[in-house]
C-alpha positions in Angstrom: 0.0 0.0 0.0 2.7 2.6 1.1 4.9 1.5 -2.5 1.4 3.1 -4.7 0.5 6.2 -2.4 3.8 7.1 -2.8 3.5 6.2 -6.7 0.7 8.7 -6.9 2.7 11.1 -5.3 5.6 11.0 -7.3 3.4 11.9 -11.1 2.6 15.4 -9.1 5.9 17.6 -9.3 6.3 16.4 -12.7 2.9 17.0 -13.7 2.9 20.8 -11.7 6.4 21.3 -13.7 5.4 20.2 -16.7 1.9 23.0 -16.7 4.4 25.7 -15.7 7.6 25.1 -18.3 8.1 28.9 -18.5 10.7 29.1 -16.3 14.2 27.0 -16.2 13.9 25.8 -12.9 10.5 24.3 -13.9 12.0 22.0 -16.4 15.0 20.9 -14.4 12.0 19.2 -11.9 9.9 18.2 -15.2 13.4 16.3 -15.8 14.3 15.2 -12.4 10.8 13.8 -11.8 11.0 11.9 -15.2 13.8 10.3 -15.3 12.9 7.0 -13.1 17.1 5.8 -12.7 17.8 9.3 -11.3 19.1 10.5 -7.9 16.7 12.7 -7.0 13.7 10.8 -8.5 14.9 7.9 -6.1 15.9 9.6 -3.1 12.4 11.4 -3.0 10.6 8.0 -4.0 12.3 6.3 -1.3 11.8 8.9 1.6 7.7 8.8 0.4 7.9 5.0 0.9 9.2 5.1 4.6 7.2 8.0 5.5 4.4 6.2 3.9 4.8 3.1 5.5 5.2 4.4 8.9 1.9 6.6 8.3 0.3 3.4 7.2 1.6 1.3 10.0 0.9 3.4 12.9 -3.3 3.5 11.4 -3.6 -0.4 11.3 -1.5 -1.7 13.9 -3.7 -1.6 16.7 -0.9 -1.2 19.3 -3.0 -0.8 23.1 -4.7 -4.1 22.1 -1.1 -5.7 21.2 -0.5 -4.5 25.1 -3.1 -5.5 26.4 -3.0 -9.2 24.7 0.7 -9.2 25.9 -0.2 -8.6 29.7 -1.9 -11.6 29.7 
């Protein structure tokens, strides 16, 4: 679950660069965000995962009934 929300996240900056591509800095993102084998593209991909996953984890796990099923 955590690998496609952070899927859907990564089309945005390209997308948002790609409708404003006036301006250099605009298409250095457009081509940061497109190329998949790229530093950036991966570092930013990764981070989403992990915040993702923790996001995810901390809404499903339910941890005070793990306690409580561990006390006894």
């Amino acid at each position: 679950m955590p690998i496609i929300f952070a899927q859907a996240i990564m089309f945005l900056p390209a997308l948002v660069a790609g409708k404003v591509s006036d301006s250099e800095a605009a298409q250095g993102v457009a081509a940061a965000f497109t190329d998949i084998f790229g530093f950036w593209y991966n570092l930013v991909f990764a981070l989403l995962i992990i915040v993702f996953t923790y996001f995810y984890t901390a809404i499903t796990v339910p941890t005070n009934k793990m306690a409580d099923d561990l006390k006894t």
